[in-house]
C-alpha positions as CSV (number, residue, x, y, z in Angstrom):
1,X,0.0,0.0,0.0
2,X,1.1,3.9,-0.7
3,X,1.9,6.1,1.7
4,X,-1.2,8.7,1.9
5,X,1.3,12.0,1.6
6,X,-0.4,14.0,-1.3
7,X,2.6,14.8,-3.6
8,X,3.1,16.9,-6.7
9,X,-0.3,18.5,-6.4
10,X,-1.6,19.6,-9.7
11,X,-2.8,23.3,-9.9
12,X,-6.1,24.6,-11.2
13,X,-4.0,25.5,-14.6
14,X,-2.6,22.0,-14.9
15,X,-6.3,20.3,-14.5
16,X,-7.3,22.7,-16.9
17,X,-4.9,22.4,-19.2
18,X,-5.7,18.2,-18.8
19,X,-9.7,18.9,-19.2
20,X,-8.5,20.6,-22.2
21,X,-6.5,18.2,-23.7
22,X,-9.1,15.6,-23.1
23,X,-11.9,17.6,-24.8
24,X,-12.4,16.0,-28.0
25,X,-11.6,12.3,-26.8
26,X,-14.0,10.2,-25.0
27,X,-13.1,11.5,-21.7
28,X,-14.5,15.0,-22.8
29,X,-17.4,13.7,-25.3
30,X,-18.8,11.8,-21.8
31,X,-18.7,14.8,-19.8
32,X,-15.0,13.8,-17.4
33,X,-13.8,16.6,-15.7
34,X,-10.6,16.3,-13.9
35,X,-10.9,18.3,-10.3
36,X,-8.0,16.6,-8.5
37,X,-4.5,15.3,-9.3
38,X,-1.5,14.6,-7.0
39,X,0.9,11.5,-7.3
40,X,-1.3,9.5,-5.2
41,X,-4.7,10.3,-5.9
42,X,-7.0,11.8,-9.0
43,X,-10.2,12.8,-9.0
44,X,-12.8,14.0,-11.6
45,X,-16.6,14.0,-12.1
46,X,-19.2,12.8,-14.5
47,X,-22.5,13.8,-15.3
48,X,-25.5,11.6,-15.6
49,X,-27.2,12.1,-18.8
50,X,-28.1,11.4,-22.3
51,X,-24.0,10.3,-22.9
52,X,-23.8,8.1,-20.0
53,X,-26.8,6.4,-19.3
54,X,-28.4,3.0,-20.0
55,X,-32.1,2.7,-21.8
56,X,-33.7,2.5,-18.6
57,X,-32.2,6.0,-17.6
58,X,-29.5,4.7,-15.5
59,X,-25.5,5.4,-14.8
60,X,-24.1,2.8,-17.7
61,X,-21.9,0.4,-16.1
62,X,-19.5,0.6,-19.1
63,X,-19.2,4.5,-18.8
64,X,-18.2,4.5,-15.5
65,X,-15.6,1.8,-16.0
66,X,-14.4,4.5,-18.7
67,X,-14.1,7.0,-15.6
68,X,-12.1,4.5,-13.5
69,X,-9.9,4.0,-16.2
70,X,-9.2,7.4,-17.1
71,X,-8.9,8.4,-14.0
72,X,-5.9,5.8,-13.7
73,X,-4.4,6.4,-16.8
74,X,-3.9,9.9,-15.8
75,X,-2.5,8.7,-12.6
76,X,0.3,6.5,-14.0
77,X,0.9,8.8,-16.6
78,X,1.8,11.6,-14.3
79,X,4.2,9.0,-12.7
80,X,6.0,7.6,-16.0
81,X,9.0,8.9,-16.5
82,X,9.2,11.2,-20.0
83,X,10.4,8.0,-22.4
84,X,7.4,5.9,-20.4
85,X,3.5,6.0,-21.0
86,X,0.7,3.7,-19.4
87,X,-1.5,1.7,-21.2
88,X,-4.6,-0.5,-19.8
89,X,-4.1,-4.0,-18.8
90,X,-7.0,-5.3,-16.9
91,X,-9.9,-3.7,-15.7
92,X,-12.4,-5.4,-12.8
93,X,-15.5,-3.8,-11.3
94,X,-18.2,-4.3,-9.2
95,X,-21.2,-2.4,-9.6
96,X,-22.9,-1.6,-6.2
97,X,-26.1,0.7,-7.2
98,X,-28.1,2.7,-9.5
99,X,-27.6,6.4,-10.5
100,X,-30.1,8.2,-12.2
101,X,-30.1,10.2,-15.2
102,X,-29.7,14.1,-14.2
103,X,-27.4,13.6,-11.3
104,X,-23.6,13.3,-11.2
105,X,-20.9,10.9,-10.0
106,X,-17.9,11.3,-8.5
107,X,-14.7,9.3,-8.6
108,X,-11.9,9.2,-6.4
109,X,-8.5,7.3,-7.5
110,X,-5.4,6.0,-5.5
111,X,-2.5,4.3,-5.9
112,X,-2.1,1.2,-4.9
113,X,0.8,-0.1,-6.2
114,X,3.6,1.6,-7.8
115,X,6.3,-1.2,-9.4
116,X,8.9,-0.6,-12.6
117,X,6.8,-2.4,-14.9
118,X,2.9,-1.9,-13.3
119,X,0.8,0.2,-11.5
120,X,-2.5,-1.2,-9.6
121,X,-5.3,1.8,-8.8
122,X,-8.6,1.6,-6.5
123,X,-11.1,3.8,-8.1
124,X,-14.4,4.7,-5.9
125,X,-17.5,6.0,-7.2
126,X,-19.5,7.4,-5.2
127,X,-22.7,9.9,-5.8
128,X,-24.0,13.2,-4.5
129,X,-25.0,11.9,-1.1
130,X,-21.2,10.0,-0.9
131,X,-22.9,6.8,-1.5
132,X,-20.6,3.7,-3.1
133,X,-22.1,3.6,-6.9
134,X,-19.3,1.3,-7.9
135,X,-15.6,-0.1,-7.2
136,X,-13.2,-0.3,-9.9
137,X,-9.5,-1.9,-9.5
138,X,-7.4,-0.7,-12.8
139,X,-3.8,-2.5,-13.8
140,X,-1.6,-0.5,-15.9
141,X,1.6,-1.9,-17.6
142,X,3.9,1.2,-18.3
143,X,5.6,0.7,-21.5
144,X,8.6,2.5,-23.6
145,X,7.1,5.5,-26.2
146,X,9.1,4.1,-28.6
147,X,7.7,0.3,-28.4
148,X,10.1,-1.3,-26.4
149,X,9.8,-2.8,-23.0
């Protein structure tokens, strides 16, 4: 486990400047906004609505298993070193209730596990009344730019 000493915190520029960088990806086109980044720990919200939701006007499981994994790619990204970058390797979640459409989620990231080759993050979901929505462990491998290992 990580020591809980916040780091390297990001200022409102930096978050903007990722928000910004995100906005014509997925991350922007369903509604992510960064509001927290240190070594340790990222956080962002999502809304509820038309992008997000299920038929039955539900939080879709799928779109916020994008936000854990965004929110842990930005995480071990910010920890690579310049010729390093992260990229997904396994992704579990457990969905624990329903969100409605209209209403927003919020996700809170840590590090769990920091090694050469992997990084292991708990991501927490909660909504407006700090409620678990859903649990999200994120493995990334952290690869060379240029391909290598």
């Amino acid at each position: 486990m990580t020591n809980c000493n916040e780091t390297n915190i990001a200022s409102p520029e930096k978050l903007e400047q990722y928000n910004e960088f995100c906005k014509k990806t997925l991350i922007g086109n369903i509604g992510i906004t960064y509001t927290y980044a240190s070594d340790l720990r990222i956080e962002a919200e999502m809304p509820v609505d038309e992008r997000t939701i299920q038929p039955h006007g539900y939080l879709h499981g799928g779109a916020t298993i994008a936000l854990g994994e965004t929110l842990a790619g930005l995480g071990s990204q910010r920890l690579c070193a310049e010729d390093e970058m992260a990229v997904g390797q396994q992704v579990n979640a457990m969905h624990i209730r329903p969100v409605r459409m209209g209403e927003k989620v919020k996700a809170i990231a840590t590090l769990f596990h920091q090694g050469k080759k992997t990084h292991i993050w708990n991501i927490e979901v909660i909504n407006k009344d700090e409620k678990s929505v859903s649990s999200i462990r994120v493995v990334n491998f952290i690869v060379k730019k240029n391909g290598g290992q």
